[in-house]
N, CA, C and O atoms as a DFTB+ gen file, in Angstrom:
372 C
 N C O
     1  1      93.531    -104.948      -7.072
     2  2      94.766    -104.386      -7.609
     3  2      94.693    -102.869      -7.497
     4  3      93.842    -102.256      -8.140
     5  1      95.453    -102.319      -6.797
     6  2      95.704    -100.659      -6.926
     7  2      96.458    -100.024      -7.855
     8  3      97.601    -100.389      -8.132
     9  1      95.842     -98.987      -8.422
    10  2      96.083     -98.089      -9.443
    11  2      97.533     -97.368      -9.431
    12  3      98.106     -96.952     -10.438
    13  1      97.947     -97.307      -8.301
    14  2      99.311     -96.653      -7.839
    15  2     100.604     -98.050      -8.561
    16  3     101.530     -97.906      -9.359
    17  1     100.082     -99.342      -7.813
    18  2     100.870    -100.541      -8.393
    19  2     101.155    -100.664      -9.706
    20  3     102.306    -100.845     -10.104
    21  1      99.844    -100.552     -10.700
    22  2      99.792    -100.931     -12.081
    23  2     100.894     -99.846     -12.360
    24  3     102.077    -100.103     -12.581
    25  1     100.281     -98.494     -12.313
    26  2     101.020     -97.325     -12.515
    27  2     102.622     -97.168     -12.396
    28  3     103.540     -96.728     -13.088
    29  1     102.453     -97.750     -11.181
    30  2     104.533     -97.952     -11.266
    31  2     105.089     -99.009     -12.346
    32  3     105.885     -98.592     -13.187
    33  1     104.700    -100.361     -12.354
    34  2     104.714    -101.174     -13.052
    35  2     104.801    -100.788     -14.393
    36  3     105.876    -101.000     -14.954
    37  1     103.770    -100.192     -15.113
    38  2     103.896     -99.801     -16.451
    39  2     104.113     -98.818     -16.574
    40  3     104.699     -98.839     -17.656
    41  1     104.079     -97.120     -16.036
    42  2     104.775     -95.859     -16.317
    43  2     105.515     -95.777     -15.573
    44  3     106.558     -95.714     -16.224
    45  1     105.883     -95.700     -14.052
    46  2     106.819     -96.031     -13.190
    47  2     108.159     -96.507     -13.126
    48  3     108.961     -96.091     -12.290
    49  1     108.498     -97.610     -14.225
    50  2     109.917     -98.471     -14.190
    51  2     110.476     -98.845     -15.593
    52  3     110.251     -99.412     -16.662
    53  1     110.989     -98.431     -15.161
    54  2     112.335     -99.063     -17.000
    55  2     111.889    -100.693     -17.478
    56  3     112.232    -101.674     -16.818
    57  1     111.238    -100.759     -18.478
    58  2     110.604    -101.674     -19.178
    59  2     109.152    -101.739     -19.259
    60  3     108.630    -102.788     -19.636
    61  1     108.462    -100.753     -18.953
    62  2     106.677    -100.482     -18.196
    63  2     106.167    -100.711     -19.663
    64  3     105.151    -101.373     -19.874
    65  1     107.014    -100.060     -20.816
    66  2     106.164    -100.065     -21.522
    67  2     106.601    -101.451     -22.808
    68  3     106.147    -101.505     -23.951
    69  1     107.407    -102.264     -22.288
    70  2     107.411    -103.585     -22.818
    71  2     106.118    -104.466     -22.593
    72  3     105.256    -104.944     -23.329
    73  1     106.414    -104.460     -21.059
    74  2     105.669    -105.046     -20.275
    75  2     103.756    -104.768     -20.788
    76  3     102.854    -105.598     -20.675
    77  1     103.653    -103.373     -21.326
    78  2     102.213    -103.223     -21.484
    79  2     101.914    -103.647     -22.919
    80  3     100.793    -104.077     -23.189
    81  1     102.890    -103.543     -23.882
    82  2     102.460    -104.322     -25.144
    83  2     102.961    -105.736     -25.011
    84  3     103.272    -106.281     -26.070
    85  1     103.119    -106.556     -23.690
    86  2     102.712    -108.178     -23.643
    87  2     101.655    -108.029     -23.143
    88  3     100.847    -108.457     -23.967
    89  1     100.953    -107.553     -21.970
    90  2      99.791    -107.335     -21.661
    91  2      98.556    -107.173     -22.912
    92  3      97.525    -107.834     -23.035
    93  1      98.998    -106.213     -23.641
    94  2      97.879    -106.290     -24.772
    95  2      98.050    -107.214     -25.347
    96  3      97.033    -107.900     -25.243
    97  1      98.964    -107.816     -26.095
    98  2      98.982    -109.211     -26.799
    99  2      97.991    -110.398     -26.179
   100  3      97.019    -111.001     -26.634
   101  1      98.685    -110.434     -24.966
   102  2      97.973    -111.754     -23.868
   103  2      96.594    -111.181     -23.612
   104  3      95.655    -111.919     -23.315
   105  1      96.499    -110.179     -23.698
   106  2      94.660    -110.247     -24.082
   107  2      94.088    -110.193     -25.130
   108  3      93.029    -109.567     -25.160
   109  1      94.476    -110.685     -26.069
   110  2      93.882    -111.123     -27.314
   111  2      93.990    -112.565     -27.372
   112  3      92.948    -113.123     -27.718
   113  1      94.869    -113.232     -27.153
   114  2      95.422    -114.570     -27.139
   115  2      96.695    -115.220     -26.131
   116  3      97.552    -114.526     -25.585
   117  1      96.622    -116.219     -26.066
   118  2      97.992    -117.119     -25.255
   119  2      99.105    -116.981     -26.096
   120  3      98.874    -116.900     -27.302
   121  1     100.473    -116.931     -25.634
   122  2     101.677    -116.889     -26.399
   123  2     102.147    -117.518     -25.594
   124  3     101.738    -117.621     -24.438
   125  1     103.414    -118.231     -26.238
   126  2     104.639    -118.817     -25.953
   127  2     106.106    -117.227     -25.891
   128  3     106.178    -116.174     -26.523
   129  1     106.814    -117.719     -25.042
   130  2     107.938    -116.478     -24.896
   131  2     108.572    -116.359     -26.337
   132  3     108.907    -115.189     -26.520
   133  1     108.712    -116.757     -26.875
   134  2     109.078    -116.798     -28.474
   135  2     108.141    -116.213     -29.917
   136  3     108.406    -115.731     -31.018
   137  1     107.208    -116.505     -29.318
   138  2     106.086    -116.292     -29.867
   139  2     105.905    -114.568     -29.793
   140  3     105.924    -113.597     -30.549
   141  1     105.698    -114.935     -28.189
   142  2     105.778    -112.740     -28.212
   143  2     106.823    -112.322     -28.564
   144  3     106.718    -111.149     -28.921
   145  1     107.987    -112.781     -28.658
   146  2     109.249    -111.889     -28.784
   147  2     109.064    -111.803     -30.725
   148  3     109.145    -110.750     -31.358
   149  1     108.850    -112.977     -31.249
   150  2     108.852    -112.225     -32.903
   151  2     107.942    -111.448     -33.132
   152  3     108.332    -110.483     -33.788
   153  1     106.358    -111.421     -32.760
   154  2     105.234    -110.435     -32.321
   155  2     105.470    -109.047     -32.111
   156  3     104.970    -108.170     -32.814
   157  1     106.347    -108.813     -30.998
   158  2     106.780    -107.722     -30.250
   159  2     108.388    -107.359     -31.161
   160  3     108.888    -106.234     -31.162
   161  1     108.770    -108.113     -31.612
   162  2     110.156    -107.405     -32.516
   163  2     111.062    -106.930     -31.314
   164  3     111.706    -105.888     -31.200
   165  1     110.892    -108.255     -30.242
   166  2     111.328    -107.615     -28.815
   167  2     112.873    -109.376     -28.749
   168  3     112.765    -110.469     -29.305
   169  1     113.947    -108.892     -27.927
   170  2     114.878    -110.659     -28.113
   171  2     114.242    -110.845     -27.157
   172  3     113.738    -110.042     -26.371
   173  1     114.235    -112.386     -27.195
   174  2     113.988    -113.331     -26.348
   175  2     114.058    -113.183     -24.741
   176  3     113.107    -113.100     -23.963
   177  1     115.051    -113.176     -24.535
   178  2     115.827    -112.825     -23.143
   179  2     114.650    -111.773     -22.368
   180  3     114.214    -112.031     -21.246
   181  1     114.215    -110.525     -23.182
   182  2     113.803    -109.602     -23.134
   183  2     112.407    -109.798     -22.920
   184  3     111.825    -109.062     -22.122
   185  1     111.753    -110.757     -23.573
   186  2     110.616    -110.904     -22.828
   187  2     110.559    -111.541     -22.110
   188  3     109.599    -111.174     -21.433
   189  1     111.206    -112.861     -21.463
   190  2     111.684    -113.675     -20.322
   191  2     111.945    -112.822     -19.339
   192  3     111.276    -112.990     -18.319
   193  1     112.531    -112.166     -19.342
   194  2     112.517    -110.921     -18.217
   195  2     111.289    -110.342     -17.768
   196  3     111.009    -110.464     -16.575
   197  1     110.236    -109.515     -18.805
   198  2     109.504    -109.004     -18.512
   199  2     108.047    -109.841     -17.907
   200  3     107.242    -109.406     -17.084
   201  1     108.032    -111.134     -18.599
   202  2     107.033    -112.296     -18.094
   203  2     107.155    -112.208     -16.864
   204  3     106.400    -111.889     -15.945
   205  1     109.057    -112.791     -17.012
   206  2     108.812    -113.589     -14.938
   207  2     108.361    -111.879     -14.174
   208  3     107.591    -112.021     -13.224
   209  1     108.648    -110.737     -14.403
   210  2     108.525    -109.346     -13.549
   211  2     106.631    -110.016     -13.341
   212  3     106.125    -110.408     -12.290
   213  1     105.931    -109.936     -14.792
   214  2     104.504    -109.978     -14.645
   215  2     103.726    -110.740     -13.511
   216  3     102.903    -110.393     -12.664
   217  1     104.585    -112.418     -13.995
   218  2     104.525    -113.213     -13.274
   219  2     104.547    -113.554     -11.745
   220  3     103.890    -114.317     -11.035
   221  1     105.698    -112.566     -11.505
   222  2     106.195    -112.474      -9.795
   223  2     104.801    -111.751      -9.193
   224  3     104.406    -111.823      -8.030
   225  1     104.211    -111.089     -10.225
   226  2     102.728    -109.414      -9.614
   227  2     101.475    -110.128      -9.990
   228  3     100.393    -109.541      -9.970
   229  1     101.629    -111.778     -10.440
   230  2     100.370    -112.242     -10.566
   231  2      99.448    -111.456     -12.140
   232  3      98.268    -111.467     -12.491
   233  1     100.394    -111.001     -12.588
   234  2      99.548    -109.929     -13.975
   235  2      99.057    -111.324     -15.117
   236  3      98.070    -111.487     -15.834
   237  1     100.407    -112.240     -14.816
   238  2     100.222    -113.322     -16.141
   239  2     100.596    -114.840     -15.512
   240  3     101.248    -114.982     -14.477
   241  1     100.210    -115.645     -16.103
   242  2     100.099    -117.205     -15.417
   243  2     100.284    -117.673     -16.499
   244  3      99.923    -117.185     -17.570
   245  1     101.039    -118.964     -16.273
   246  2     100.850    -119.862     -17.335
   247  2     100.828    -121.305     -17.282
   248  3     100.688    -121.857     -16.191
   249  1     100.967    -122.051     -18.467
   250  2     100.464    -123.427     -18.567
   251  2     101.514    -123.989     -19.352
   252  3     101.759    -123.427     -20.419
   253  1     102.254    -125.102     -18.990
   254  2     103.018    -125.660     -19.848
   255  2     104.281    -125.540     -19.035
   256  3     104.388    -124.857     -18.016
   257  1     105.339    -126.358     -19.652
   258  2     106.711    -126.017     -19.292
   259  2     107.895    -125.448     -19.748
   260  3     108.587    -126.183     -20.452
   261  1     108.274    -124.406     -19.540
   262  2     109.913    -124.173     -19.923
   263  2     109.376    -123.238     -21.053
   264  3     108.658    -122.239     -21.017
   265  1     110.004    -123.948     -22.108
   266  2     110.271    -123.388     -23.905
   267  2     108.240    -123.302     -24.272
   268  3     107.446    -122.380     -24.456
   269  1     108.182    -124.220     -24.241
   270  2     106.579    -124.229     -24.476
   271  2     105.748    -123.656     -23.969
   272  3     104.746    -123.389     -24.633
   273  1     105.828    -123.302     -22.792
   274  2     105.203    -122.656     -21.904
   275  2     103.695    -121.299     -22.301
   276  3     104.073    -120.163     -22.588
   277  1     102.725    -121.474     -22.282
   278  2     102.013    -120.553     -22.599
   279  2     101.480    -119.401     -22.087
   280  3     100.395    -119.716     -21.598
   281  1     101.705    -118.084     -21.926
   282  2     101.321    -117.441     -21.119
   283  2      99.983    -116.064     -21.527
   284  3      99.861    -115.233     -22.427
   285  1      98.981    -116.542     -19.984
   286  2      98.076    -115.881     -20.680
   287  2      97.935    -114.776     -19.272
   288  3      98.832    -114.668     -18.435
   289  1      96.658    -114.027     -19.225
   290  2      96.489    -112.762     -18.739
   291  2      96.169    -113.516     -16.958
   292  3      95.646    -114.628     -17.025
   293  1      96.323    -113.223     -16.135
   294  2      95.910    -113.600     -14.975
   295  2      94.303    -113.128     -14.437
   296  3      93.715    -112.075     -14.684
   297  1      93.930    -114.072     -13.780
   298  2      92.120    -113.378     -13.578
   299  2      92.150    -112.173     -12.582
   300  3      91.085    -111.698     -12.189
   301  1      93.155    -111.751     -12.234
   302  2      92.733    -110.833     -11.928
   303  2      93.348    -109.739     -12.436
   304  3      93.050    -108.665     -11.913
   305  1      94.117    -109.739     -13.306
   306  2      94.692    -108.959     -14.786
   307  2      93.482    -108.337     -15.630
   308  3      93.239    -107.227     -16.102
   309  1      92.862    -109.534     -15.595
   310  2      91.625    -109.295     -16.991
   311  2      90.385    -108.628     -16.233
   312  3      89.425    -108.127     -16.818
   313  1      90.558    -108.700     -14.724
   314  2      89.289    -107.964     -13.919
   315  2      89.818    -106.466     -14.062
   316  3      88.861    -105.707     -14.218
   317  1      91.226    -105.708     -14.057
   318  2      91.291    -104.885     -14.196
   319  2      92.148    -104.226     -15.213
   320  3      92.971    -103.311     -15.239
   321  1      91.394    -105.420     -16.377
   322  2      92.293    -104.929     -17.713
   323  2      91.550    -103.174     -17.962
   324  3      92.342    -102.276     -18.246
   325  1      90.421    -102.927     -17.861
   326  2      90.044    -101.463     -18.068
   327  2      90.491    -100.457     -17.420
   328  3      90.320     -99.342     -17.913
   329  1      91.311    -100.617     -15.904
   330  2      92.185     -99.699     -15.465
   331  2      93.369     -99.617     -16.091
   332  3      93.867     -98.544     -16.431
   333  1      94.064    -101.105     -16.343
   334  2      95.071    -101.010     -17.727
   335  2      95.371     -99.963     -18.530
   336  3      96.272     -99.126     -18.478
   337  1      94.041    -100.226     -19.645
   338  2      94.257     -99.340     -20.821
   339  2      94.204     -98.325     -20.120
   340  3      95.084     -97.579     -20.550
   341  1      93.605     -97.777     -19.153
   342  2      92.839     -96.140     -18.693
   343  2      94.561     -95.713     -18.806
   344  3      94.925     -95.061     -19.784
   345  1      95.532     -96.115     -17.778
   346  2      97.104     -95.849     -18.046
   347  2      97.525     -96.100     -18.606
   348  3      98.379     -95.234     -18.800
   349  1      97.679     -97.036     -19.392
   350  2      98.145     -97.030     -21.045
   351  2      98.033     -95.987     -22.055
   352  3      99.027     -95.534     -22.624
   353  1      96.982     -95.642     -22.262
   354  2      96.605     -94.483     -23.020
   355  2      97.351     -93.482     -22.253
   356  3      98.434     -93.311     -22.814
   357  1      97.230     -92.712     -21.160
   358  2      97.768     -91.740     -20.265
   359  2      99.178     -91.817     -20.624
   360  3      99.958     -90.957     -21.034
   361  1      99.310     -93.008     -20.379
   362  2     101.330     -93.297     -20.757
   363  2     101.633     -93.315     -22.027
   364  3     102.805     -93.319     -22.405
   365  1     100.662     -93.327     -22.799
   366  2     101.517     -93.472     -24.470
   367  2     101.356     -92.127     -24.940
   368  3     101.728     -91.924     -26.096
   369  1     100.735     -90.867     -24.092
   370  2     100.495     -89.675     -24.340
   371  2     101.809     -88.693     -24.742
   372  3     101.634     -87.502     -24.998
């Protein structure tokens, strides 16, 4: 994964920084889209959006179907969850 990618993704584009507090969630634990949205104090719709974006970049995978659906960090998400935070922090500056 390149640093330029993550970088657009989460400081780069209108929703980057939704998108990085599901990222931190889903690395603590699996959620359901409902689940993160009362978590995140984020609507529904709103994280359905930001999943499938994750989803389409391979960031998050999941298990289950539809409503139930669980979504956790992708393996190769969690190989470069420490470049993550490194821009996270940078971006919440």
């Amino acid at each position: 994964m390149k640093k330029v990618f993550l970088w657009w993704l989460i400081a780069g584009s209108k929703g980057g920084e939704n998108r990085g507090r599901i990222i931190l969630e889903l690395n603590n634990r699996p959620y359901n889209a409902n689940k993160l949205a009362e978590k995140l104090s984020l609507d529904y719709k709103t994280i359905r959006h930001h999943i499938d974006v994750l989803n389409e970049n391979k960031l998050v995978e999941s298990t289950g179907e539809k409503y139930g659906a669980l979504y956790f960090l992708s393996d190769e998400m969690e190989k470069n969850y420490k470049l993550f935070l490194e821009i996270w922090e940078e971006f919440k500056e």
